[in-house]
N, C-alpha and C positions, 0 to 999 in steps of 0.2 A: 190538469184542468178539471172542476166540477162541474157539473150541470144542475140545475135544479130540475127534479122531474116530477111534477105530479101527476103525471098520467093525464093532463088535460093534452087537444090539440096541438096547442103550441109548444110546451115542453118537447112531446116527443116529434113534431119536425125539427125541430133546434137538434135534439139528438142524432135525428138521423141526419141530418146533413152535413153534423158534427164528423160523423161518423164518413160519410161518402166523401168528406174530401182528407181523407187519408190520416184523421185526426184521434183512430180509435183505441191508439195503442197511450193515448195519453190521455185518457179520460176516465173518470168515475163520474157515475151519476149520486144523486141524493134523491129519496122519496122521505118527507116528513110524514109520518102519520099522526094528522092534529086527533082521530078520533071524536070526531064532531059528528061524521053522517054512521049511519047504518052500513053504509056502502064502501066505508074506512078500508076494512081487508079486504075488499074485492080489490080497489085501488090499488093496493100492497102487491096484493097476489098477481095484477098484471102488469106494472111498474116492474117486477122481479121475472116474468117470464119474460118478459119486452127487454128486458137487459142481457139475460140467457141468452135471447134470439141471437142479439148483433153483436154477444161476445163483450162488453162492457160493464165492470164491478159496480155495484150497486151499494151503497148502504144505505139502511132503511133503518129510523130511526123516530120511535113512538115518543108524543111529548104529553104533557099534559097542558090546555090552556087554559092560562088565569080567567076564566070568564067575571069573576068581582073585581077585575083590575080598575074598574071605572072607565075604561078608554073605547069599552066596545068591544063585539064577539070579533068583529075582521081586523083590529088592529091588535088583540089580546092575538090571535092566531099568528100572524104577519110577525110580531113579535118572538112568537115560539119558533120560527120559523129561519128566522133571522140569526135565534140564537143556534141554531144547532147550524148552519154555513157556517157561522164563525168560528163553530167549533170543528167540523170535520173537513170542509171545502178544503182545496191547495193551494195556491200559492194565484190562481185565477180561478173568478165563479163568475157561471156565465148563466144567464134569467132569461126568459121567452116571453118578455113582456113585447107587445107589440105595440102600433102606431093608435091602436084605437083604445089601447092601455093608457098612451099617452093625451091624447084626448081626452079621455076621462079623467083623468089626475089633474090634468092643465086646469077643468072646469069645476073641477070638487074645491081646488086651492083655491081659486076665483073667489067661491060664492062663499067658501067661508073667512073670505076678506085679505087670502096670504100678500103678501109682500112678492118680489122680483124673485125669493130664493123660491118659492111657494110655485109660483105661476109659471118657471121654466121647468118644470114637472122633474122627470125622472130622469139623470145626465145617463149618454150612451155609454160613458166609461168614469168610475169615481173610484176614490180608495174606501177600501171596506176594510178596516183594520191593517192589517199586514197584508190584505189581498188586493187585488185588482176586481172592481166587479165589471164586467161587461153586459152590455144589452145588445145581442147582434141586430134583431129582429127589430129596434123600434122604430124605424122607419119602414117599416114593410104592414100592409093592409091583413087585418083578419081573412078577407075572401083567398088573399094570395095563399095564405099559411095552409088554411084548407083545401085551396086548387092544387098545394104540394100533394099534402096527404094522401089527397083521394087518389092523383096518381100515380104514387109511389105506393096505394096499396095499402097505407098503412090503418087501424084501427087506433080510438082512444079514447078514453073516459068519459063522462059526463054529469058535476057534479051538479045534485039538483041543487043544492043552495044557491048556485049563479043566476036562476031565475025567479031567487024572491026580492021582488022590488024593494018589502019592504026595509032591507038592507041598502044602504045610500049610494054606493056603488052601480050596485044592480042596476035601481030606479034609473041612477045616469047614463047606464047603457043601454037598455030596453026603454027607458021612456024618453030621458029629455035627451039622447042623441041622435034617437031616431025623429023626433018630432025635429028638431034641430036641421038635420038632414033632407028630411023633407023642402024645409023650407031654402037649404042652403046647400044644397048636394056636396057641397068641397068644406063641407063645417068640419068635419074628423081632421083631413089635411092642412086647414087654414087653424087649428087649433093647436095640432102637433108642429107645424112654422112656429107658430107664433111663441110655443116654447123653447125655439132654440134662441128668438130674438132677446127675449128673459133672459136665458141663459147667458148671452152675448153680454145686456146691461147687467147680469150680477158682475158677469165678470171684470168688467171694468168697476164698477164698482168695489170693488176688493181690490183692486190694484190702486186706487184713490184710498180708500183704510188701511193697504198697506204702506203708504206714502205717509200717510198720518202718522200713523203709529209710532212709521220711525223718529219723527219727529215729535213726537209728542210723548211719548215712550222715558220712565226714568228707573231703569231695569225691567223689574214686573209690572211698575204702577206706571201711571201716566199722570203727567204734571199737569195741575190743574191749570196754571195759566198759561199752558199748550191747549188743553181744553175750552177753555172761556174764548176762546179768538176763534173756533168753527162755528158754522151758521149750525140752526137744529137741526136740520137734516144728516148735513154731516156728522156731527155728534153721533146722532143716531146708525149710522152706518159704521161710524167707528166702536159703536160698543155694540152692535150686534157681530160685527167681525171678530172681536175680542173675546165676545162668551163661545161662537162657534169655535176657535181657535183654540180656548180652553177646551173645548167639547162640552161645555156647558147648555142648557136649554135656553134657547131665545124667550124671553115673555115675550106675551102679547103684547100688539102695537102701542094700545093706551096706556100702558104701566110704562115701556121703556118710556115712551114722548113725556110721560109726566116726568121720571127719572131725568130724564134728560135736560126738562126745562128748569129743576130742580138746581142742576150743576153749573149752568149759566147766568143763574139770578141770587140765586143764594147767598147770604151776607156770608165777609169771611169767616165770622166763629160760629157759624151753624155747619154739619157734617151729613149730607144731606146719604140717606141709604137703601140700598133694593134689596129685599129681602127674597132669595131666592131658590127652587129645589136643591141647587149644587151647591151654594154656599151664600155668600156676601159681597154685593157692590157699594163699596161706604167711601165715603173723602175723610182721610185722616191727613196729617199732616205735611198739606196742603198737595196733598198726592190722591188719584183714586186707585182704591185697591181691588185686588180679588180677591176674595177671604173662602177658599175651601171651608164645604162643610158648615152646620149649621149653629 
């Protein structure tokens, strides 16, 4: 089993209780070093003593992030970050995101419009490649992970960039969840529910797209007049189940709905197409396809 450790709070209670319930002989940790703050090798240097301490292998492993990726410093990071678990973690990786992690995600997907997969935030357990990724902690409060700490003694990092607002993140945590909470005191917790009720409706929603599918389904492609007989929504459910299932990127909402309303009205000899990062959704003969590649 890995751990992700960056030396903040919550990684290392995740570790150490990894560790006190008798789990130490089966663990590595991971420290990424993104080399973004000044403060990068201090991190290092204590993520690596803090391993030494409880007896548990460490790799630590320097990246470089895409900062021109166009996607932004925390998700170019999150990225590099992502890529090296899939390359060292075992066979489970286990993350210290907590309950007010999940809050914030819930609210970030919200407001920039996500759909049911978007709005049930971060699942407690998903497949990460060949791995299993685990979240122990996301149901468990920030104060609690800290009331551990303090009384088991432990010390931990503190990176300054968690306190500039003006990263979107931040702002949601220092600004609009505390203003939120004010007015709402149970808003963290009624946010983090309300992600697993999401979670609930993806899920049956995937079990209706995969009902479809089979029916609709003519090898890889799907038969257009299986297609033409679902209402739009369905449709729509059914080809973002499709591209996830490829592993393909979902477009945004207004391109799929036009895509979609394209395949249900479109005269027969027009071949209606979505042009997309991973390849091509086109109606060919009288089937839609998935065309890898550009």
């Amino acid at each position: 089993m890995s751990v992700g450790l960056s030396g903040g709070c919550d990684s290392v209670v995740l570790l150490h209780v990894l560790c006190a319930l008798g789990l130490i002989d089966r663990l590595q940790a991971i420290h990424v070093h993104h080399g973004l703050s000044p403060n990068a090798d201090a991190w290092a240097n204590f993520c690596t003593d803090y391993c030494r301490r409880l007896g548990v292998p460490l790799v630590l492993r320097p990246v470089v992030v895409d900062t021109d990726s166009g996607s932004g410093l925390e998700a170019a990071a999150r990225a590099a970050r992502y890529q090296v678990f899939a390359e060292v973690a075992g066979d489970i990786l286990l993350l210290a995101h907590h309950r007010g992690d999940q809050a914030e995600t819930v609210l970030f997907n919200l407001l920039r419009g996500a759909g049911v997969t978007g709005a049930a935030g971060m699942p407690l357990e998903r497949r990460f490649g060949e791995k299993r990724l685990l979240r122990p902690l996301l149901g468990v409060a920030r104060g609690e992970i800290e009331a551990y700490a303090r009384q088991a003694g432990l010390d931990w990092v503190e990176d300054e960039s968690n306190r500039d607002i003006g990263l979107t993140r931040n702002y949601l945590r220092h600004e609009a969840l505390i203003a939120l909470g004010q007015r709402f005191p149970a808003a963290e917790a009624a946010l983090a529910q309300a992600a697993g009720h999401f979670a609930e409706a993806g899920a049956l929603l995937d079990e209706l797209a995969a009902l479809d599918w089979q029916w609709a389904s003519d090898g890889d492609d799907a038969a257009m007049s299986a297609l033409r007989q679902l209402s739009l929504p369905r449709l729509k459910n059914l080809l973002r189940y499709r591209l996830r299932a490829l592993g393909w990127k979902v477009p945004v909402a207004s391109r799929l709905e036009e895509f979609a309303h394209q395949l249900l009205t479109a005269a027969p000899d027009r071949h209606p197409e979505l042009q997309l990062p991973d390849g091509r959704m086109v109606v060919a003969q009288r089937c839609l396809r998935w065309c890898p590649g550009k």
